[in-house]
DRENZADO-847632 format. One record per residue: residue in one letter; x, y, z of N, C-alpha, C in turn. Coordinates in steps of 0.001 Angstrom, whole numbers, plus 524288, in hexadecimal, padded with zeros to 5 digits. Layout:
! residues N
aXYZXYZXYZ/...
END
This chain:
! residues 201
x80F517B8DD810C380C627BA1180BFA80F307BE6E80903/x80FBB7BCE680387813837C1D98014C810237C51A7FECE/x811F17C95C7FF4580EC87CE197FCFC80E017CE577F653/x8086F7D01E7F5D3806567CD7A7F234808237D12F7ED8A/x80A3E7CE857E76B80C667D1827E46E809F97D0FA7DF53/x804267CF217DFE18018B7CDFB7DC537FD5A7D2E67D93A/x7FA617D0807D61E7F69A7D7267D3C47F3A87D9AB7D745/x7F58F7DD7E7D8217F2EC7E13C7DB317ED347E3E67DB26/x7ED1A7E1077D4F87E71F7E28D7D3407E4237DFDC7D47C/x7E5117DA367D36B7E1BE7D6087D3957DFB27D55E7D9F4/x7E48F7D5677DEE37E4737D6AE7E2FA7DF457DAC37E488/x7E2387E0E87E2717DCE17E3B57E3DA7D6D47E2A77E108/x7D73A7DED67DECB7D0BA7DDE47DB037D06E7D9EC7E05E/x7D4FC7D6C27E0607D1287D1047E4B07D03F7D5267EA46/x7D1BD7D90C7EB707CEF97DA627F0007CC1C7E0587EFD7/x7CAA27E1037EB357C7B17E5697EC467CA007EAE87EC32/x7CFE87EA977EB707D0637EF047F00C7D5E27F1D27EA9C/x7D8207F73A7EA4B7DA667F7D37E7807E0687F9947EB75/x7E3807F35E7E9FC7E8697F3FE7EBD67EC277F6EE7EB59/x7EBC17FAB67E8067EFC17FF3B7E5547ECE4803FF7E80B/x7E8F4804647E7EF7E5498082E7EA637E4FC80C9E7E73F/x7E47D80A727E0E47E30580D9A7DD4F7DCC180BF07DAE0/x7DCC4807FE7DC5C7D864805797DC4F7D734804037D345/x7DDE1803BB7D1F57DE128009E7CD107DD367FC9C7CC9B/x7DC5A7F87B7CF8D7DBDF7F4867CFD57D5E57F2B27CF7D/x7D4BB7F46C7D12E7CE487F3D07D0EF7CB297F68E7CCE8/x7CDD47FAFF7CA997CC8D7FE257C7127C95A7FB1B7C184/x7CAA57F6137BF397C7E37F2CE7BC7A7C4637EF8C7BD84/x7C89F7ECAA7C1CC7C5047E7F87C3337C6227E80D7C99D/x7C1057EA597CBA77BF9A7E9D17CFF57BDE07E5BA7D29D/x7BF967E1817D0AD7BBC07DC257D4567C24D7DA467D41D/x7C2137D52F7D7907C3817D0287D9977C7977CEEB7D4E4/x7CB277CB6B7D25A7CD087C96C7CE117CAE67C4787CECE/x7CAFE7C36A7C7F37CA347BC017C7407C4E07BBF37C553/x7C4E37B7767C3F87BFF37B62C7C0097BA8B7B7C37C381/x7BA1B7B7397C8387B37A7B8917CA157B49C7BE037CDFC/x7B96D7C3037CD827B9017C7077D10B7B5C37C8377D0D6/x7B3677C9237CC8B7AEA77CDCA7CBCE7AA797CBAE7CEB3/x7AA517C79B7CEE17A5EF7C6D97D1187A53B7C3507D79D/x7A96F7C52E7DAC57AC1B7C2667E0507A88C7C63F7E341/x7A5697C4BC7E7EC7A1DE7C6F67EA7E7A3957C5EB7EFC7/x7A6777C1897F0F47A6C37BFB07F6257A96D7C2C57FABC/x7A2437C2C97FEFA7A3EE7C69A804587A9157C38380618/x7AC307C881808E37B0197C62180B957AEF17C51F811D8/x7B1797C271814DF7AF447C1FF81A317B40E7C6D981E7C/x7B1F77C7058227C7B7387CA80824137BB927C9248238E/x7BC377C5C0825057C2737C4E4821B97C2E97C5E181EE4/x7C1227C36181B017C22F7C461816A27C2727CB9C814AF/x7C0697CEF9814747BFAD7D52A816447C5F27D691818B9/x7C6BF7D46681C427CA957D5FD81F6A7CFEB7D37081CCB/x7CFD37CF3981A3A7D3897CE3B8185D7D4C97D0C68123A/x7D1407D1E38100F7D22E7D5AE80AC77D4567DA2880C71/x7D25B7DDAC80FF87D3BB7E1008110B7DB2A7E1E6813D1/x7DBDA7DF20815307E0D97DE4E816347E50A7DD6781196/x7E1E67D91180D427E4AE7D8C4808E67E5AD7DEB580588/x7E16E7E1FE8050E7E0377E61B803CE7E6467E985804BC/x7E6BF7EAC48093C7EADF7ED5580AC47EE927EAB180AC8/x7EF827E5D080B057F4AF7E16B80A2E7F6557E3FC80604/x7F1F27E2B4801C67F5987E2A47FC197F52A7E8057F90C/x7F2A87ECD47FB207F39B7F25E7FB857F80E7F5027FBF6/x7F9FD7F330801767FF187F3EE801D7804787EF6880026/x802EF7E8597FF4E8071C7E66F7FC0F80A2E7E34980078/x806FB7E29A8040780AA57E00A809F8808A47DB9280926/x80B757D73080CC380B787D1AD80C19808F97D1908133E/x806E67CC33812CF8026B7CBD281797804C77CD8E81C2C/x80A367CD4681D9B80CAA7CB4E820D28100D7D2CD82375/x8113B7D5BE81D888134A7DA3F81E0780D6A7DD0E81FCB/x809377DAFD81E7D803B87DEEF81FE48016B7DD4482519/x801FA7D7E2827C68012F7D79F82B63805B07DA87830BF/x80AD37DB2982F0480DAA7DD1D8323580D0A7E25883306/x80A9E7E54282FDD80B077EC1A82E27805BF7EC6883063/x801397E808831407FBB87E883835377FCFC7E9698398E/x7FF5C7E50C83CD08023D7E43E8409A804227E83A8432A/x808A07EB7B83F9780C967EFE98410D807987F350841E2/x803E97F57683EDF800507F92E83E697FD317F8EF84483/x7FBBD7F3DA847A97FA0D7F51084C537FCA87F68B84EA2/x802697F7F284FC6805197F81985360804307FE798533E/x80228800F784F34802B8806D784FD57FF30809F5853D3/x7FFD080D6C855A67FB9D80E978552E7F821811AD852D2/x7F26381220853DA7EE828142E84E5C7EA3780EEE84D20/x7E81980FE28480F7E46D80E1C847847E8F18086684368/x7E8E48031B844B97EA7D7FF45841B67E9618004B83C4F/x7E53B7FF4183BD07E52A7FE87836407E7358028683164/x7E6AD807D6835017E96F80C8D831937EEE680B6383360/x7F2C680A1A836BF7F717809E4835C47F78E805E0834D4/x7F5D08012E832197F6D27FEC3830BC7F8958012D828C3/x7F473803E3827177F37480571822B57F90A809D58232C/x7FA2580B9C826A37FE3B81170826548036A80D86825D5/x80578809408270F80A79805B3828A4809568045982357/x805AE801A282021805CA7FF8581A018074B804DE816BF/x80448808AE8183C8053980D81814B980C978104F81633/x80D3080DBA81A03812EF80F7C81981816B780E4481832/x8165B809268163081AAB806658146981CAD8087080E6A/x82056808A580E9C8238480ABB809388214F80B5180510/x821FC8071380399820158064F7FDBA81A76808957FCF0/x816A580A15800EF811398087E80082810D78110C7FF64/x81569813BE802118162981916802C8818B881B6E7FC13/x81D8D816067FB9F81D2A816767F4D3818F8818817F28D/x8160B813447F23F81143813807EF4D80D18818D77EF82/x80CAD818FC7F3B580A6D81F9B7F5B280AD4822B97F264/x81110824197F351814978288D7F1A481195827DA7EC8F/x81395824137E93E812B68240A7E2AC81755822A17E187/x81A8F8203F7E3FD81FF981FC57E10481E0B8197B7DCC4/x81A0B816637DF3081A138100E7DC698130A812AB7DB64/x8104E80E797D51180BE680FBD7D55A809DF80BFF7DA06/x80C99807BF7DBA78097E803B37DFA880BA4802737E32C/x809B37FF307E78680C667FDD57EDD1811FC7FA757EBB8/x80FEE7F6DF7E710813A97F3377E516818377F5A47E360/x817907F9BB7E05A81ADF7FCFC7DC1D81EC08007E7E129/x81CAA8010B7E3DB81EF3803EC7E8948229F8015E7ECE8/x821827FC6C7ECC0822F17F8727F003827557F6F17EDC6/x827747F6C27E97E82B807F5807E527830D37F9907E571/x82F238000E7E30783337803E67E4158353E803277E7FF/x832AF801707ED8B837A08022E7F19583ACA7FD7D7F2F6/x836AE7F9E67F02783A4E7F3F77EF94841327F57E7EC69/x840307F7DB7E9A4844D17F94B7E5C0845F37FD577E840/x845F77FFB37EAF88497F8046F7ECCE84918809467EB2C/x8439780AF47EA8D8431E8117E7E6A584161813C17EAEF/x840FC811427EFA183E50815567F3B2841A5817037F771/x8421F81C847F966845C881DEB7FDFA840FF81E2D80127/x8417881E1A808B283EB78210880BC98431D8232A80D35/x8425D827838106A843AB82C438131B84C0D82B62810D0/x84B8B82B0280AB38505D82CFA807DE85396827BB8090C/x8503D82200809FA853DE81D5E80B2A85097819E880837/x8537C8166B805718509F8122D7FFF684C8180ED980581/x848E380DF9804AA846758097E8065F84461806F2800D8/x84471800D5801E2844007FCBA7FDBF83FE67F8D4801A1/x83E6A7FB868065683A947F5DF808218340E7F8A280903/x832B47F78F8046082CE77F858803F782A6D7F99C808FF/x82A837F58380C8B825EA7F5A6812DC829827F9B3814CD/x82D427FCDD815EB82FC0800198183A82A468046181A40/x82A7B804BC820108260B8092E820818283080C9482390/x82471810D281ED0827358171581EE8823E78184E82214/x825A981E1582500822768215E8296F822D1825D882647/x81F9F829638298581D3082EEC82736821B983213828C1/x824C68343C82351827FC837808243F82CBC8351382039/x82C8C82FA581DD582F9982E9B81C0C82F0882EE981602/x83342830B18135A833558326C80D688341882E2F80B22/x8312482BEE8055F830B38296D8030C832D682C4E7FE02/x836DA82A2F7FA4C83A7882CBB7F61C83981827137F352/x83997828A87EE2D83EDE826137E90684429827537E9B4/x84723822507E99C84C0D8238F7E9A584CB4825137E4B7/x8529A829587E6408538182D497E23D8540782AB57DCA5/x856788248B7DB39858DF822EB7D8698520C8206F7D4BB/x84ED0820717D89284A30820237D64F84564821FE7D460/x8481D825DC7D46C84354829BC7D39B841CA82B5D7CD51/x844F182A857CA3C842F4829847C41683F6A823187C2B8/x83E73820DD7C8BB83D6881C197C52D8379F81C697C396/x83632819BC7BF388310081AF07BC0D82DCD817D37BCF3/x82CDB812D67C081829CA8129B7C4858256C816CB7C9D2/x82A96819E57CB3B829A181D4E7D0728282F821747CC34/x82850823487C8A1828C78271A7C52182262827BE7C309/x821E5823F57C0D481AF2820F97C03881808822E97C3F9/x8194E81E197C8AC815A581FEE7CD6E815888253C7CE88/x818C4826FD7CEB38182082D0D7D16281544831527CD25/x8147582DF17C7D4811298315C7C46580DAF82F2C7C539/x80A9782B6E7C83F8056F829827C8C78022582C6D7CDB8/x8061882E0E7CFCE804C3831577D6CD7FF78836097D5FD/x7FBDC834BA7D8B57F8E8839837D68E7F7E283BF07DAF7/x7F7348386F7E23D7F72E83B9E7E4F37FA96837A07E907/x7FCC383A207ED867FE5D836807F0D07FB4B837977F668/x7FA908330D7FA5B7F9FF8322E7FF357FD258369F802E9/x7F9A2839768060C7FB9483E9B808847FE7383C3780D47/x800F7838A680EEB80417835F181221809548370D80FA5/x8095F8388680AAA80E2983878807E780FC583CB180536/x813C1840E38055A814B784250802F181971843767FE3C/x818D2844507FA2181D9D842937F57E820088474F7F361/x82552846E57F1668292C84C657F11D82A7984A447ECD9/x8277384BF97E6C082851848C67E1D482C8D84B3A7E092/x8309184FEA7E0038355384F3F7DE61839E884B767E199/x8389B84C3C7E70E83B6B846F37E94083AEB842BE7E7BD/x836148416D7E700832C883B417E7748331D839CC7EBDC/x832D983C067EF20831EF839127F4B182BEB83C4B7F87A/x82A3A8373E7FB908261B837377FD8A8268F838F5803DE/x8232283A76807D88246983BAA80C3381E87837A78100D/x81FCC8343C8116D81B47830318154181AC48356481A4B/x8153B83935819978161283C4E81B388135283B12821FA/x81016836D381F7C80B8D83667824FD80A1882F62822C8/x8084882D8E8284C8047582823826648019282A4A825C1/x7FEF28262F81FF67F96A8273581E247F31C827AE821DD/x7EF5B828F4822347EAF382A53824C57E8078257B82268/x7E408824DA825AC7E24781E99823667DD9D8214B81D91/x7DC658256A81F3E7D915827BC819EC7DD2F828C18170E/x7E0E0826858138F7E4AA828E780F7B7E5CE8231C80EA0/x7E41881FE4810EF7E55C81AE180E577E1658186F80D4B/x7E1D98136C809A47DE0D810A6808B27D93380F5780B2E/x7D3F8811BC80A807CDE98109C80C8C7CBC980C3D80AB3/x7CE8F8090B806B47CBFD80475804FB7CD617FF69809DC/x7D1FA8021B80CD67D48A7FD9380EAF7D16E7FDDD81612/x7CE497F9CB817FE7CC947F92B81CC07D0987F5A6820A7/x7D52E7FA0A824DA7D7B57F63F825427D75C7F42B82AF7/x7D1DD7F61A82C8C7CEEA7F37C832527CE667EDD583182/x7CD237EB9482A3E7CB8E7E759829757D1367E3C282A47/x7D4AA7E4DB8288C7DAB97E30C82AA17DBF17E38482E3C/x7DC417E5EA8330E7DBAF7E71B838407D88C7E15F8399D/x7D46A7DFA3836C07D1E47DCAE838C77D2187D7F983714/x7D4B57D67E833817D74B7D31D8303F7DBD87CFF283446/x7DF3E7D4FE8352F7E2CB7D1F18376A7E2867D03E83CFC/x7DE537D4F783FFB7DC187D267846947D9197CDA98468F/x7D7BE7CB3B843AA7D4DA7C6AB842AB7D77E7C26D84128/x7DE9B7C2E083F827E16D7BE5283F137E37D7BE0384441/
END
């Protein structure tokens, strides 16, 4: 299944939930899309529950079924509580620490810069988005990129950042200082219900 590259809006209206986690998307039109959202009532059954919720964080973070079932997987092997390292392994992947930082306004926009090569970790180009960083490793603009008016934007949109991270704005580089705490991440997201999603296939 390829990862989905469609409206992100329309997405977060069909499930409720605000995929950017600015919660713009819902900001107008809070219901469902299509001629009868407004007025779609239908209970879901557990599955059904358990399978939104999975989509929820699928398309939050921008993974395809197959990259999110492997990164579940990896997440039991830790130890700790699953479902939070499951959430700390998504929150570490590159692009997703971009986005953090403020270098892209979105997961997409972020996914993109290191697709093209504007991102160093620890002073070496990485260009592969899923690359996962550990606590301690520096996140930079490469030097040759650092006027670009993309990253330039975002970083005038920054109003506060995630205390997992800290940023050295005449460098432009970021420091992955700690994994995130499960209170510093998303409360909309229940991911016992995915836990239970996938023990049931």
């Amino acid at each position: 299944m390829a990862r989905y590259t469609g409206s992100t809006y329309r997405k977060a209206r069909r499930l409720g939930f605000s995929i950017s986690e600015t919660g713009k998307e819902l900001a107008k039109k809070p219901y469902a899309p299509g001629q009868h959202g407004q007025s779609r009532g239908k209970k879901l059954s557990n599955y059904g529950v358990q399978l939104q919720e999975k989509q929820k964080l699928r398309y939050m973070y921008g993974l395809n079924e197959k990259q999110f079932h492997k990164t579940f997987v990896e997440a039991g092997k830790l130890k700790g509580v699953h479902g939070e390292n499951f959430l700390r392994l998504l929150e570490s992947r590159l692009y997703n620490l971009v986005y953090r930082i403020g270098f892209a306004n979105t997961r997409k926009a972020a996914r993109q810069l290191v697709n093209h090569g504007h991102i160093t970790v620890n002073g070496k180009k990485v260009d592969i988005p899923s690359y996962r960083c550990v606590p301690g490793d520096v996140i930079a603009i490469k030097e040759q990129s650092k006027e670009h008016p993309a990253v330039k934007a975002a970083l005038e949109n920054v109003h506060n950042r995630v205390e997992f991270i800290t940023y050295d704005e005449n460098k432009m580089a970021a420091t992955y200082v700690r994994y995130p705490e499960r209170s510093e991440l998303n409360a909309d997201i229940n991911e016992s219900l995915i836990i239970e999603f996938y023990n049931r296939s």
